[in-house]
N, C-alpha and C positions, 0 to 999 in steps of 0.2 A: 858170650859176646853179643853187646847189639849189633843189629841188623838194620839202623835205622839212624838217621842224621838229621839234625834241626838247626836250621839258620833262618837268620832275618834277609827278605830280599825286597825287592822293588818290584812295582806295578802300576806303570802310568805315574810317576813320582810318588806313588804311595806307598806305604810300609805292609810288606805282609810274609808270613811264616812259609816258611819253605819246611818240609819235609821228605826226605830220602828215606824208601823204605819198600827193601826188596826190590832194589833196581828201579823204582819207578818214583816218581815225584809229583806228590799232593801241594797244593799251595792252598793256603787260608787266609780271610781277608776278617775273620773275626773269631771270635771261642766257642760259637752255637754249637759244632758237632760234639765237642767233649764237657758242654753242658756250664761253660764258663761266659758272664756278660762282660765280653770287654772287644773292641776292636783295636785291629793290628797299629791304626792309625795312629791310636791315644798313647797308648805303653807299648811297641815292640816287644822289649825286655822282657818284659811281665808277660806277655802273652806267651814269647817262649819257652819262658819256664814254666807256667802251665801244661804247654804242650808235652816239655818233658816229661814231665811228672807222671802225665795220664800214661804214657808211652812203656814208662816203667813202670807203671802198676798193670799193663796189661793190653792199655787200648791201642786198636789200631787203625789207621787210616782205612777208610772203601773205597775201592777203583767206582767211580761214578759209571753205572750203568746207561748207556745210549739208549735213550727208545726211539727207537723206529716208529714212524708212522705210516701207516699204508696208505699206499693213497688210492683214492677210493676209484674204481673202475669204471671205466666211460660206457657205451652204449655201443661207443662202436669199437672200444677192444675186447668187451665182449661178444659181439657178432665175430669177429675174426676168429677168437678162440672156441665160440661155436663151430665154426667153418673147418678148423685144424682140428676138430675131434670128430667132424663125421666124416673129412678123410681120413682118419686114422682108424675110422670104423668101417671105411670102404665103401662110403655109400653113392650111390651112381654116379659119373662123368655130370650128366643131365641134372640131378638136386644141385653137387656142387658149382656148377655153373649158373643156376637161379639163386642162389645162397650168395656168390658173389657179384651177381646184379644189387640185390638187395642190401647189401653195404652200400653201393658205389648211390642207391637210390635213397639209402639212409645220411648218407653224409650231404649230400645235396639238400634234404630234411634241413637238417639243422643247419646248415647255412644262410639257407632261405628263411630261418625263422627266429635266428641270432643265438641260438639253442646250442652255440659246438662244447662240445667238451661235456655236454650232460652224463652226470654218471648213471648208474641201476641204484642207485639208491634215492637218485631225484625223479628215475622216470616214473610215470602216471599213466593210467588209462586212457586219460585226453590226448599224449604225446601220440600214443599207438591209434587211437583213433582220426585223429587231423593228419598221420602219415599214411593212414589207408585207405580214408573217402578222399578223395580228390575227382572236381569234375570231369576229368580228361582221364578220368581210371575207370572201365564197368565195372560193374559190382562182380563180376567174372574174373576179372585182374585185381583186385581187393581181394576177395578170398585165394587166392591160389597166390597174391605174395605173403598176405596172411598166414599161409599153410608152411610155406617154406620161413619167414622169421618166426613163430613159433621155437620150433626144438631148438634155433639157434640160441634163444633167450632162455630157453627153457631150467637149462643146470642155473641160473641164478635168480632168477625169479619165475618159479614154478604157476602155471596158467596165468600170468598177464595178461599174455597174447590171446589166448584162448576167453579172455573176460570179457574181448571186445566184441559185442554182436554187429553182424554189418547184415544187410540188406540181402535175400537172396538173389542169385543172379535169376534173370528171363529167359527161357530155353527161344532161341535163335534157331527158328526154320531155314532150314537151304531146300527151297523151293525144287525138285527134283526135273529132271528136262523130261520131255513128249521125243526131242528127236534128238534121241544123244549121239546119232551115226553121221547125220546132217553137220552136228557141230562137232564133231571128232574129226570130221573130213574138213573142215574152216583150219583148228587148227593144226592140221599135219600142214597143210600153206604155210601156214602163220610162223612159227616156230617148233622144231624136231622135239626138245626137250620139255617144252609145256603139253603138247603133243603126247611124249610117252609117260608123262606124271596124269594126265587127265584118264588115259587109256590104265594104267595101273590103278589109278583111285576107283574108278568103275569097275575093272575083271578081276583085281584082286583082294578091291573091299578094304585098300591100304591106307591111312592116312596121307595125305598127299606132303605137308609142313614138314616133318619129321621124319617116317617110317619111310616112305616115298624117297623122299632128299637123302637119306644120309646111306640109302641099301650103295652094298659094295658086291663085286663080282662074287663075291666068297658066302653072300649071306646066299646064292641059287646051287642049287644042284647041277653036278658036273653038264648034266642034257637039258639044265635050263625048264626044268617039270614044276619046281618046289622052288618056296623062296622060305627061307627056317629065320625066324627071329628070337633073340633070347626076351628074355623078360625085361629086362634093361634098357631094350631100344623101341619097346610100343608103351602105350601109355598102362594097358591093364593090369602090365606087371610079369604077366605069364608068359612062355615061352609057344611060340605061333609057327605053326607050317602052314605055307597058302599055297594053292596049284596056282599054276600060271598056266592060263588058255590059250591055243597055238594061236590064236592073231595078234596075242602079245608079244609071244613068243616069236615072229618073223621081224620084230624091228631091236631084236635084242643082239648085239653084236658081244662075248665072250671077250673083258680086256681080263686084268693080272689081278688076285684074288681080294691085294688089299685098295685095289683101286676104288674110287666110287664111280657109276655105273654113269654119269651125269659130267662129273667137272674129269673123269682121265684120271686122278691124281687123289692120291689117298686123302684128301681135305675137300668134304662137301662144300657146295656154293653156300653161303651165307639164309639165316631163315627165313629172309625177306625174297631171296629170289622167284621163290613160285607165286609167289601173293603180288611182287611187283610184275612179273609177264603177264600173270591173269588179269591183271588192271588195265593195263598196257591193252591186251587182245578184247578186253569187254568195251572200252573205249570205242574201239574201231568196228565192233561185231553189230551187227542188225539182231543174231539170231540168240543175243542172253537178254533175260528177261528180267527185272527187280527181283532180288531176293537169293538169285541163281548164281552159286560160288563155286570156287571148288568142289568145297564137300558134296554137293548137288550129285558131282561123279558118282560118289561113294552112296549117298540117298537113293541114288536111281538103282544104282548097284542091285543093292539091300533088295530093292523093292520086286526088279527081276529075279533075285535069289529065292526071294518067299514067295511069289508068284508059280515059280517052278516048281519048287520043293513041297510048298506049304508047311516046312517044321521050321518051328521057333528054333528049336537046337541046333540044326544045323546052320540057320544062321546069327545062332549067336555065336557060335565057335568061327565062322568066317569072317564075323565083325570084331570078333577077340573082347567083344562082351564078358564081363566078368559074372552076369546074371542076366537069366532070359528074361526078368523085368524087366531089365534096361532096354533089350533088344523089341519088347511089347509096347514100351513108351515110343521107343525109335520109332517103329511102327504107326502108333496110333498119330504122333505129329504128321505123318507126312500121308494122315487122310487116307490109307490102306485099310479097305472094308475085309474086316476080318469074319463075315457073316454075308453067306447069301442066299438070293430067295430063297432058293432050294430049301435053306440048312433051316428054315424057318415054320415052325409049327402048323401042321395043316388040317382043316375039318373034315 
């Protein structure tokens, strides 16, 4: 028994062959597929006998295949789906929160340059370069958003980002103080919490932006001795225990463990807070000098540290240096004579 039915039907007032076969319905508007020159237009009739004919020698209608087309991947659904694979890979709080600046600083990109919707297959080496030299970016913030768009790009087009050379950054002296006790006493006046950020970046050799800002009552030791960093929340990567020294240690009041030490409440203040008090206090101060910032605390730190000690090693492990080169460059900028008379050959 067939399986298949052939009639003449209409299309827009025009004639054309209907086929039932296997439940589903082919429609034909001339004889090309079974190899016959005639449209439905001219003979109906004839075309459907045709059709038959072929139907009972064997041939059968093809369900028309859909092609999909892809469409092709933007620039910044790719960064997303960068972004959802190194959470999925667990990677810091801190990467993925630069990783989502860096969208929000890539869309504004192309906005600004009529560029939206660009895919990875039209991006260029120029794109990546005109999004990372900008006059209002150091060459310090060009490599470090460079470093974080990188891997995001990277599963689709492997070293783009890496092709682009940029400028090295200029190492930025922080002028270290002559009287850090003079200006630590200014500001305990001034404000309590730039006050204990300036005294920790000095006795504990902490970062003041980050490691400083975001410590919780939980990161010290029950007696307030030790302050333990994981690797995660300093810049070197590695995991840090610092002594805290008792004059720090008399303005430190024990709150709840996942408090922060600063805002009360488990959500540090914002990253601009220490940078805007210190603006704020150098404004009004006789006793900061050009060049003299924050980090100055942490410079001067250092410099009492190696003074005392004289080992590189012991302060590179309190600066959480990853290499006593680094802590010997440290050194050498901030004009620290690593030689004296004495050490010096005699007749």
């Amino acid at each position: 028994m067939n399986n298949f039915k052939v009639s003449i039907g209409e299309s827009k007032s025009s004639k054309i062959i209907v086929i039932y076969y296997n439940n589903k319905r082919f429609r034909f508007w001339n004889g090309t597929s079974i190899g016959v020159d005639l449209k439905s237009s001219e003979n109906p009739t004839l075309l459907k006998a045709a059709f038959e004919l072929k139907l009972l020698e064997g041939w059968r209608p093809k369900p028309k295949v859909k092609q999909i087309k892809e469409k092709p991947i933007t620039v910044t659904d790719a960064i997303k789906e960068g972004i959802n694979l190194k959470i999925a890979q667990r990677c810091s709080e801190r990467f993925i929160k630069d990783a989502r600046r860096v969208l929000t600083l890539w869309k504004r990109f192309e906005t600004e340059n009529n560029i939206k919707h660009l895919t990875i297959v039209n991006l260029k080496p120029t794109h990546i370069r005109d999004f990372l030299v900008r006059p209002n970016w150091s060459a310090k913030t060009q490599r470090t958003i460079k470093s974080t768009l990188s891997p995001l790009l990277n599963e689709f087009i492997p070293n783009l980002v890496q092709s682009v050379k940029l400028k090295k950054p200029t190492s930025t002296l922080h002028k270290p103080f002559k009287n850090v006790d003079e200006i630590l006493c200014s500001l305990k006046d001034y404000n309590t919490h730039l006050h204990l950020c300036c005294l920790m970046t000095y006795g504990c050799l902490l970062r003041p932006h980050r490691e400083i800002r975001e410590l919780t009552w939980g990161d010290f030791s029950e007696d307030l001795n030790y302050i333990q960093l994981s690797g995660t929340r300093n810049k070197s990567g590695r995991n840090r225990i610092v002594p805290v020294p008792s004059y720090i240690k008399e303005f430190l009041r024990r709150g709840n463990s996942q408090d922060n030490i600063f805002s009360g409440t488990p959500i540090p203040y914002n990253e601009e807070y220490f940078k805007t008090l210190w603006s704020r206090f150098k404004r009004q101060s006789i006793l900061i000098e050009q060049r003299q910032t924050l980090y100055s605390f942490r410079h001067s730190g250092a410099i009492e540290l190696f003074k005392r000690t004289g080992s590189l090693t012991k302060l590179q492990k309190a600066m959480g240096h990853s290499t006593i080169n680094v802590s010997l460059t440290y050194l050498r900028g901030l004009e620290v004579a690593e030689l004296k008379e004495e050490d010096m050959p005699i007749v």
